[in-house]
N, CA, C and O atoms as a GROMACS GRO file, in nm:
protein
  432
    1UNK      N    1  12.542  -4.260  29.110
    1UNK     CA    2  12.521  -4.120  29.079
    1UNK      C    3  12.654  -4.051  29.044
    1UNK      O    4  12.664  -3.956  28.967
    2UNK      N    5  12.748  -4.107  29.107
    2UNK     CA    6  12.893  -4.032  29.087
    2UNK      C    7  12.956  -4.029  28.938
    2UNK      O    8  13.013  -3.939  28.875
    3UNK      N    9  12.921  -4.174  28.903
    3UNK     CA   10  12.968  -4.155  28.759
    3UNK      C   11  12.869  -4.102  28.640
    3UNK      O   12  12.910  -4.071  28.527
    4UNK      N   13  12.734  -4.097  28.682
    4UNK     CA   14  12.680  -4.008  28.616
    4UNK      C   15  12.770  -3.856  28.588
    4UNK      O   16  12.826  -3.812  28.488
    5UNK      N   17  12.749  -3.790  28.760
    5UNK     CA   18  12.842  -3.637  28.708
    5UNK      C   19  12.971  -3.671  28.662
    5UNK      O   20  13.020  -3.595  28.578
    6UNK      N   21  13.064  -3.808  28.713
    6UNK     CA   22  13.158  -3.802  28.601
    6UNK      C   23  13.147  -3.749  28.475
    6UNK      O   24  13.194  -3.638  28.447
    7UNK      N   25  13.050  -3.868  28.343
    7UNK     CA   26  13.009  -3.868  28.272
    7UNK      C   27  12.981  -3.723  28.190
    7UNK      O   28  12.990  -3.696  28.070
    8UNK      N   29  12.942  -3.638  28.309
    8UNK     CA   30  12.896  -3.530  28.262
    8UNK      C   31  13.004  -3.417  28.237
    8UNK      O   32  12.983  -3.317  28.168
    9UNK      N   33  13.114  -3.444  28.299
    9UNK     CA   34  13.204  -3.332  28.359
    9UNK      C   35  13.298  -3.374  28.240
    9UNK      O   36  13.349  -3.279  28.181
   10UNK      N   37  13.330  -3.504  28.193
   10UNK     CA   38  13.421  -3.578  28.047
   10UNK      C   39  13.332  -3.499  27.941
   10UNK      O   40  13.394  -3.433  27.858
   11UNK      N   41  13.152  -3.500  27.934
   11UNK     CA   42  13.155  -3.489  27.822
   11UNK      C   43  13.160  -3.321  27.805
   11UNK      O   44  13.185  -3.271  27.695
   12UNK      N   45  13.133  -3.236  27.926
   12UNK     CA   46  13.131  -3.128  27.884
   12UNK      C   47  13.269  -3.037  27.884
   12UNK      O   48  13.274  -2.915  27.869
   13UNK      N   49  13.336  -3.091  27.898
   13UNK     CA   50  13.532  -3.092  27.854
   13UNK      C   51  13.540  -3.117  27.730
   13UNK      O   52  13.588  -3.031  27.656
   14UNK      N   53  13.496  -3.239  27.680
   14UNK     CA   54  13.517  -3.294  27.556
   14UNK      C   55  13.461  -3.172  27.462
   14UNK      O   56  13.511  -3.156  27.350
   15UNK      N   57  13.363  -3.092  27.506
   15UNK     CA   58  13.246  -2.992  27.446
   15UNK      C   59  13.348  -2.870  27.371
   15UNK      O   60  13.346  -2.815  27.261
   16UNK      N   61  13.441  -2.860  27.494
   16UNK     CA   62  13.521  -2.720  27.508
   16UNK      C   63  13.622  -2.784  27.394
   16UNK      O   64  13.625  -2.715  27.292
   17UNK      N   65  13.690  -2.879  27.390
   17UNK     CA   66  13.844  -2.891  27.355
   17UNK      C   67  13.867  -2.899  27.179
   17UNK      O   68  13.967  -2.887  27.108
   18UNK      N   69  13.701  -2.930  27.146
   18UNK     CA   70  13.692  -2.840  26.960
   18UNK      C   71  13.721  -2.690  26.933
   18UNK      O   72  13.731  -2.646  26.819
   19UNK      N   73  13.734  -2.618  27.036
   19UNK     CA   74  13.743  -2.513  26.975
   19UNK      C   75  13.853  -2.470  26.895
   19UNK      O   76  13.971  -2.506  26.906
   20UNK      N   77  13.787  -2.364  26.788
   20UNK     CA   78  13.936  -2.369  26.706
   20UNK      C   79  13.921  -2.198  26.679
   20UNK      O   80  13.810  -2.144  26.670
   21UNK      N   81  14.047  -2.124  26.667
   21UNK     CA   82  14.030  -1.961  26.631
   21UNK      C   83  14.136  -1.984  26.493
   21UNK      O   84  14.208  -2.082  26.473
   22UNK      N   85  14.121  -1.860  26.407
   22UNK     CA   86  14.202  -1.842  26.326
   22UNK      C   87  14.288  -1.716  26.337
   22UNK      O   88  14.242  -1.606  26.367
   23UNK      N   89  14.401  -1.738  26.313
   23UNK     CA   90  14.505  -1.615  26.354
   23UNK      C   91  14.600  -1.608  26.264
   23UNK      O   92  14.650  -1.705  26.206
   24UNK      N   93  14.632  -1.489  26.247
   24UNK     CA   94  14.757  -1.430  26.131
   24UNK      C   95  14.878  -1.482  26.142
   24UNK      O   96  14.914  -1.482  26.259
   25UNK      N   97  14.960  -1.528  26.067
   25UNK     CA   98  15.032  -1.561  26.091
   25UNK      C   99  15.168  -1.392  26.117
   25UNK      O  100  15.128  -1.280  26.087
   26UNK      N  101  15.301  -1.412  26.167
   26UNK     CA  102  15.381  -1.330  26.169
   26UNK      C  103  15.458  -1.271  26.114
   26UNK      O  104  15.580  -1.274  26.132
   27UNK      N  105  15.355  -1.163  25.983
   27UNK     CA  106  15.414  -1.167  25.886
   27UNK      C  107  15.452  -1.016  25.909
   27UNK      O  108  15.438  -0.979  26.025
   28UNK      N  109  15.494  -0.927  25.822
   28UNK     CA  110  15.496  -0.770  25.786
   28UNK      C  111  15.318  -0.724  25.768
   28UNK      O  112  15.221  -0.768  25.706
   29UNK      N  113  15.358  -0.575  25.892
   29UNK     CA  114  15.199  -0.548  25.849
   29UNK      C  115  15.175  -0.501  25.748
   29UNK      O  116  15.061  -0.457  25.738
   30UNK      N  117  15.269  -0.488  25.625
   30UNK     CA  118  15.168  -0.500  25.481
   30UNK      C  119  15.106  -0.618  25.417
   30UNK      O  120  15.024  -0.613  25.325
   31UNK      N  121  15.140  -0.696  25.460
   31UNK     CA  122  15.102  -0.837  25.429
   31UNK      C  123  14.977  -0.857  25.512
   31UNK      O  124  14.873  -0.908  25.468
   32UNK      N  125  15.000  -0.802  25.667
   32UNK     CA  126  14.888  -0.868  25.698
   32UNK      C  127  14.781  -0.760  25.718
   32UNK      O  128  14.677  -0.790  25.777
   33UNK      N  129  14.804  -0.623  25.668
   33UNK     CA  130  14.703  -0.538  25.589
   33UNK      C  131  14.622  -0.590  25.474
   33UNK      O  132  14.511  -0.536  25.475
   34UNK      N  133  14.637  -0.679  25.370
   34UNK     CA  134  14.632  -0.706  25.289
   34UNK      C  135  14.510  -0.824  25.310
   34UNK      O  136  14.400  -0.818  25.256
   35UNK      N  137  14.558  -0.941  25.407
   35UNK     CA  138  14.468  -1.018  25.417
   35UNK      C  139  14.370  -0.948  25.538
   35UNK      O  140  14.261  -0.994  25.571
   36UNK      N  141  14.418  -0.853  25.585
   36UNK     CA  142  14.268  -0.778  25.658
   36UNK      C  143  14.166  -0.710  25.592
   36UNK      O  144  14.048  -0.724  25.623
   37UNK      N  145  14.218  -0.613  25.476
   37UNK     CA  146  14.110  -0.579  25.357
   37UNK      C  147  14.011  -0.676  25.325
   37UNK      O  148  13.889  -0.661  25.317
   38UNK      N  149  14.100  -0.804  25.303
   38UNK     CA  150  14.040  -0.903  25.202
   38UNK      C  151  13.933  -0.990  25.325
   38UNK      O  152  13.842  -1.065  25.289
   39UNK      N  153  13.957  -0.969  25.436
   39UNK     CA  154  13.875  -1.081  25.487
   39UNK      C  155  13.735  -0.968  25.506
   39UNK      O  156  13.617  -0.978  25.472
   40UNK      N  157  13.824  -0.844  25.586
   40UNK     CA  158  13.696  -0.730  25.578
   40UNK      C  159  13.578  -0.734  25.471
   40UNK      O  160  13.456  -0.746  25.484
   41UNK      N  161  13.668  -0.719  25.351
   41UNK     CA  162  13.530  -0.718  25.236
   41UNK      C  163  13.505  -0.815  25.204
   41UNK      O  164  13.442  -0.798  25.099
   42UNK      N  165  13.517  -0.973  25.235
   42UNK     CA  166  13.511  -1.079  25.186
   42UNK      C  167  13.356  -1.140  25.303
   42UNK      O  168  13.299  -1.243  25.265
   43UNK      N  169  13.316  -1.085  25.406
   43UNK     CA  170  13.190  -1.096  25.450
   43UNK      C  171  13.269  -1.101  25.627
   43UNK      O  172  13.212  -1.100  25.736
   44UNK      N  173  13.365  -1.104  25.605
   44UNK     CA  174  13.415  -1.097  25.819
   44UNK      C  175  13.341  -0.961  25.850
   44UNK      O  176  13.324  -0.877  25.761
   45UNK      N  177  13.287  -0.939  26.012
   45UNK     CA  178  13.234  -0.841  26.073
   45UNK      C  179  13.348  -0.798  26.148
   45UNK      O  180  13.398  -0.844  26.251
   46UNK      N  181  13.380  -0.703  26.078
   46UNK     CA  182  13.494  -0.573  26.140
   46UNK      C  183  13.435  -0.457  26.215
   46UNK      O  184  13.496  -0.354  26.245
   47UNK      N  185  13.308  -0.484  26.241
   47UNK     CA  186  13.244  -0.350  26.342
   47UNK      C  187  13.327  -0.332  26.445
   47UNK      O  188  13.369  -0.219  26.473
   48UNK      N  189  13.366  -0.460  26.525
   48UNK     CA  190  13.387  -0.418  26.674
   48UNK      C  191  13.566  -0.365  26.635
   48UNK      O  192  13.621  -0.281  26.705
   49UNK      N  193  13.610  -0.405  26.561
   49UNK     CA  194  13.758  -0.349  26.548
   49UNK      C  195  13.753  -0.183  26.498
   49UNK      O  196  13.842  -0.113  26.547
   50UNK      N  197  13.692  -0.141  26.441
   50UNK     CA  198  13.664   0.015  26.416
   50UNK      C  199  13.661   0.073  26.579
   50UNK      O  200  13.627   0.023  26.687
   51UNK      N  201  13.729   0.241  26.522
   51UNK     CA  202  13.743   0.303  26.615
   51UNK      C  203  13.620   0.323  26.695
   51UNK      O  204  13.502   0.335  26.661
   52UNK      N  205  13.682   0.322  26.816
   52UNK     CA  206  13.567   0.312  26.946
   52UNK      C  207  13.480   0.180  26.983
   52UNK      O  208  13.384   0.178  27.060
   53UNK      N  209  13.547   0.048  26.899
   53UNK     CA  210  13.466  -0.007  26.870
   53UNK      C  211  13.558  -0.141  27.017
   53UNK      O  212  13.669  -0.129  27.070
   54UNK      N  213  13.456  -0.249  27.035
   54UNK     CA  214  13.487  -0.317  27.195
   54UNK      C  215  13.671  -0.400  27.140
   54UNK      O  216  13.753  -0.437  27.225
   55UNK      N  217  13.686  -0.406  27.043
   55UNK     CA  218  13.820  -0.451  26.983
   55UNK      C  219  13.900  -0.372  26.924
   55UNK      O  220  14.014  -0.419  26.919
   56UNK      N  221  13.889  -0.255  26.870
   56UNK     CA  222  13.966  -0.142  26.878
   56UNK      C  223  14.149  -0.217  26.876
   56UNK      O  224  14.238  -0.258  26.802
   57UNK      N  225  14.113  -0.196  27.007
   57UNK     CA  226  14.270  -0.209  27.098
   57UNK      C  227  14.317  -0.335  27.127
   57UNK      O  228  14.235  -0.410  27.181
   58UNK      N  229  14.426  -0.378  27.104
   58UNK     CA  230  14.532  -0.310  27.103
   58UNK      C  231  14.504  -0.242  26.934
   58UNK      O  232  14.429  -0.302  26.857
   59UNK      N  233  14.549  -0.158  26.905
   59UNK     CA  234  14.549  -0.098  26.801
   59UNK      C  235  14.667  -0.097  26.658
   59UNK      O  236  14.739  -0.022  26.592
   60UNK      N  237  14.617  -0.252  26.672
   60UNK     CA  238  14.794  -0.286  26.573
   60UNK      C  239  14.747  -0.349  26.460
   60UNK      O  240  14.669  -0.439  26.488
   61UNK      N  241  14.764  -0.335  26.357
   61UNK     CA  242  14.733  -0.438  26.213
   61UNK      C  243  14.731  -0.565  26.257
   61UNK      O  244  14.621  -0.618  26.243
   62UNK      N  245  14.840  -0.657  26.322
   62UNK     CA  246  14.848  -0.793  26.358
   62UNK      C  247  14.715  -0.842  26.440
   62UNK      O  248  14.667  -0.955  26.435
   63UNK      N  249  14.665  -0.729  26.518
   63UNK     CA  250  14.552  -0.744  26.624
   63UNK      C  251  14.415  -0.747  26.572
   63UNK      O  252  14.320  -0.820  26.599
   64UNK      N  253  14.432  -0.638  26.481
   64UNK     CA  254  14.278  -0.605  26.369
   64UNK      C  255  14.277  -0.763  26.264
   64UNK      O  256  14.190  -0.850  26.262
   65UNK      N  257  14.394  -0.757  26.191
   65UNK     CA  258  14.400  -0.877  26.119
   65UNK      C  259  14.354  -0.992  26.181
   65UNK      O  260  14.273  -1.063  26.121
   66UNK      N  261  14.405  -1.031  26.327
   66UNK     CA  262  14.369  -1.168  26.394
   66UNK      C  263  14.180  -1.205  26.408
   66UNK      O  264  14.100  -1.298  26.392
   67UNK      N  265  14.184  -1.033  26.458
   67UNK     CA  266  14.011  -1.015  26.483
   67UNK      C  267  13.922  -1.089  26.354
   67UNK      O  268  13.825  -1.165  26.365
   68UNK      N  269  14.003  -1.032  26.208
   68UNK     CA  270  13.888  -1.035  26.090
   68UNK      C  271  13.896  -1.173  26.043
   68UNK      O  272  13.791  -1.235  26.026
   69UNK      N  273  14.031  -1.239  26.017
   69UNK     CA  274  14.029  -1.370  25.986
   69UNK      C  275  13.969  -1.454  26.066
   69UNK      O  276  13.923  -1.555  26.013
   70UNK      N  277  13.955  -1.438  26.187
   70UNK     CA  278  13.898  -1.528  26.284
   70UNK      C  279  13.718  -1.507  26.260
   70UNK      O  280  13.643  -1.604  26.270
   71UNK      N  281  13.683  -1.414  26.238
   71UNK     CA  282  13.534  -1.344  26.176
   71UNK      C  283  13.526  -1.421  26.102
   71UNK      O  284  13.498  -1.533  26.146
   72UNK      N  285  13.537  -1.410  26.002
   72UNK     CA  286  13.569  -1.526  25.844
   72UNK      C  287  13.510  -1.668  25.872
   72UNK      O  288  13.402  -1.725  25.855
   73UNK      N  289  13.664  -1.705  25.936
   73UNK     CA  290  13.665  -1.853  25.943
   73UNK      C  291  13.501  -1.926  26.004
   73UNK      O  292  13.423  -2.008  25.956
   74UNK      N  293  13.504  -1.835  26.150
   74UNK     CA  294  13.399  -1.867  26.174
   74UNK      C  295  13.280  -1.849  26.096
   74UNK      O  296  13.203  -1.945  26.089
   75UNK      N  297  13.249  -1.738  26.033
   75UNK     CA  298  13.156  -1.713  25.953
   75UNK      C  299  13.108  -1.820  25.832
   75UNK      O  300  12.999  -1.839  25.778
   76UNK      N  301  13.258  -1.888  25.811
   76UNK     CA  302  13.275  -1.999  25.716
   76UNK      C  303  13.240  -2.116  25.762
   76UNK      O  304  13.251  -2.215  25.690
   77UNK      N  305  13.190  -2.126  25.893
   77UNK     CA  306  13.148  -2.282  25.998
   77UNK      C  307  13.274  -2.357  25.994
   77UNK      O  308  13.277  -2.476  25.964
   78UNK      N  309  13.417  -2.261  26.035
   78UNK     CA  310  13.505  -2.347  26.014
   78UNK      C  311  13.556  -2.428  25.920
   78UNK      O  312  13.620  -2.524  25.961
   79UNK      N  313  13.542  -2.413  25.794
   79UNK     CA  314  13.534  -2.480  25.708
   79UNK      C  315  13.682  -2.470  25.664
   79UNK      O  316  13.753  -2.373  25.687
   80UNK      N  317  13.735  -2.621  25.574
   80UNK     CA  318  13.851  -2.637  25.620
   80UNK      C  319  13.922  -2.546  25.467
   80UNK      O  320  13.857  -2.574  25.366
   81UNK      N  321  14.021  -2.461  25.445
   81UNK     CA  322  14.060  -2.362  25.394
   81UNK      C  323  14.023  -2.227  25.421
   81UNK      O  324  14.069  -2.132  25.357
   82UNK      N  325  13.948  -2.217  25.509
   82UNK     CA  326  13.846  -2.088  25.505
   82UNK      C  327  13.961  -1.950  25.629
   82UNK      O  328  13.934  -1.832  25.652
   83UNK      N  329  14.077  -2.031  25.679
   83UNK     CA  330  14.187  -2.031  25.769
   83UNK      C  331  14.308  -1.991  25.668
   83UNK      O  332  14.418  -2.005  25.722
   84UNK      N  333  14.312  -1.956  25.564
   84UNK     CA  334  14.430  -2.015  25.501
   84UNK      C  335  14.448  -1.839  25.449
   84UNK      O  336  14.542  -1.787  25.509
   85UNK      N  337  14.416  -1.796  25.407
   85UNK     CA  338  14.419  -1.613  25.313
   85UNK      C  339  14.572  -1.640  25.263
   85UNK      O  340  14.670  -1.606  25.329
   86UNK      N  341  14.579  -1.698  25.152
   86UNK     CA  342  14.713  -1.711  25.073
   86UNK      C  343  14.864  -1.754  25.136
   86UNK      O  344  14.980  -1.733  25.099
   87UNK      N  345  14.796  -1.830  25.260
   87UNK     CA  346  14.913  -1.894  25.358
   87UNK      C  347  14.943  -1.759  25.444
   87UNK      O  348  15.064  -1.741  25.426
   88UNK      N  349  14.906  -1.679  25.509
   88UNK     CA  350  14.910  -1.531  25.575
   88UNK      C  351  14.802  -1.578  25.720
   88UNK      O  352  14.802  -1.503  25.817
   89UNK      N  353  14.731  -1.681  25.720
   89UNK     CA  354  14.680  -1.703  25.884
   89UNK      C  355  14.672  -1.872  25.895
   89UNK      O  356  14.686  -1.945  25.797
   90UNK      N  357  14.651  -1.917  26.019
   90UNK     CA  358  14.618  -2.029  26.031
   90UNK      C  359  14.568  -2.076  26.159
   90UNK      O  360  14.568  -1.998  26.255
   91UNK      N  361  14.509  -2.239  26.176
   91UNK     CA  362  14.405  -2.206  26.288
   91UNK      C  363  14.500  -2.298  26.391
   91UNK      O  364  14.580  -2.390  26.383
   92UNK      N  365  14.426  -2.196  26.516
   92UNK     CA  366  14.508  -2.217  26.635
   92UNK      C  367  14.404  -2.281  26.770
   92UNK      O  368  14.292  -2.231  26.780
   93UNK      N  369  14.429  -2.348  26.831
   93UNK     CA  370  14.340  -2.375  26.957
   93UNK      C  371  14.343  -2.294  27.095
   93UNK      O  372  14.272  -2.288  27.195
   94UNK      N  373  14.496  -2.215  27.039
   94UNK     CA  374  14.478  -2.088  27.151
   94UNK      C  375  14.365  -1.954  27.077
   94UNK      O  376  14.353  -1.902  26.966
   95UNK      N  377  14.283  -1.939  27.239
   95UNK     CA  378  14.195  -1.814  27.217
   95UNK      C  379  14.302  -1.691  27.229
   95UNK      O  380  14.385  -1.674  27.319
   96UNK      N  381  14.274  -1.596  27.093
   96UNK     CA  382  14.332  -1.469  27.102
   96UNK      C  383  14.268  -1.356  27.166
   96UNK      O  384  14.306  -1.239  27.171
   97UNK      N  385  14.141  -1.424  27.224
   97UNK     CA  386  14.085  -1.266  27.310
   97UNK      C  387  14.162  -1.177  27.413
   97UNK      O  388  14.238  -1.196  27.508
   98UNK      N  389  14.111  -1.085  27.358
   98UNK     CA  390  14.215  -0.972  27.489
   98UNK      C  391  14.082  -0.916  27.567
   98UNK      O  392  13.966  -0.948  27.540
   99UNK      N  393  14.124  -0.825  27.674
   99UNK     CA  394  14.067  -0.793  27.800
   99UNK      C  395  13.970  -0.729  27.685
   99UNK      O  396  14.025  -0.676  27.589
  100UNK      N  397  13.835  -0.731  27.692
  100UNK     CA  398  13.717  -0.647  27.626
  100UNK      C  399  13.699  -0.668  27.473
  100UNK      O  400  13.644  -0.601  27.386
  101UNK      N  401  13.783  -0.815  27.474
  101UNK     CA  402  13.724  -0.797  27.311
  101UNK      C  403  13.744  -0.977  27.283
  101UNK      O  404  13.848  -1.041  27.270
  102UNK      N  405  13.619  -1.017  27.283
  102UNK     CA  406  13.592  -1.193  27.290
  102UNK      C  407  13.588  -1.225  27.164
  102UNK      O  408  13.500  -1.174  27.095
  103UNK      N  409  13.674  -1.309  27.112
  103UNK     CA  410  13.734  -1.363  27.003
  103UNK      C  411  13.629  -1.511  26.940
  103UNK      O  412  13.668  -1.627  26.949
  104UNK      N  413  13.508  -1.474  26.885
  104UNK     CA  414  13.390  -1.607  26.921
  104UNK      C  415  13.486  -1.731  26.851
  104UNK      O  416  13.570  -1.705  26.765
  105UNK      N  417  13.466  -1.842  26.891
  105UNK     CA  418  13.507  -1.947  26.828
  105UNK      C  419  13.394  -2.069  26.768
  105UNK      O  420  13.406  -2.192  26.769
  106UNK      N  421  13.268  -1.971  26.710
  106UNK     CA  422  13.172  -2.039  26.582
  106UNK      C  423  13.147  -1.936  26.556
  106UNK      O  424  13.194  -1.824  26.576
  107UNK      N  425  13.048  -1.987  26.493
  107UNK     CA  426  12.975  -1.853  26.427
  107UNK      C  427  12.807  -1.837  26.479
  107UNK      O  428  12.724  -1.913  26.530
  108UNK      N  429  12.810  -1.683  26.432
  108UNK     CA  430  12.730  -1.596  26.560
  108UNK      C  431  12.566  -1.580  26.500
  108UNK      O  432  12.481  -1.523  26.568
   0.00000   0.00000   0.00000
């Protein structure tokens, strides 16, 4: 029985350790204004980053930007370029969620 829940505890680790987020790279926030427009109108869900909205805050271009590309990508099933906005983000295995605002890592 033991290595059954072994079994179980490897594979549901193994479950977690695909995850992948996409994040801005550290550029000037006109730059990464630029690929936030573009992911915004390009089909990413920017609701929760609007004012009052559960991602809001921190309230910085780099933060809004991380939110929308990561929208995207996922929105894109991960798909491999879908990370890239003219070399301006790329994908990371660290989660960028902050306190009240969950960063999904698929799509929703």
């Amino acid at each position: 029985m033991s290595a059954f829940v072994f079994a179980l505890l490897v594979l549901s680790m193994a479950g977690h350790s695909n995850a992948a987020w996409c994040a801005c790279k550290g550029l000037s926030d006109a730059v990464l204004q630029k690929t936030l427009d573009y992911a915004c109108g390009a089909g990413a869900d920017c609701n929760p980053i609007h004012q009052n909205g559960p991602c809001f805050n921190p309230n910085t271009v780099r933060a809004h930007c991380n939110f929308a590309v990561n929208s995207y990508f996922q929105k894109k099933g991960q798909a491999a370029g879908a990370c890239d906005f003219s070399g301006t983000a790329t994908v990371t295995a660290t989660d960028p969620s902050t306190a009240g605002c969950v960063y999904p890592a698929s799509a929703r």
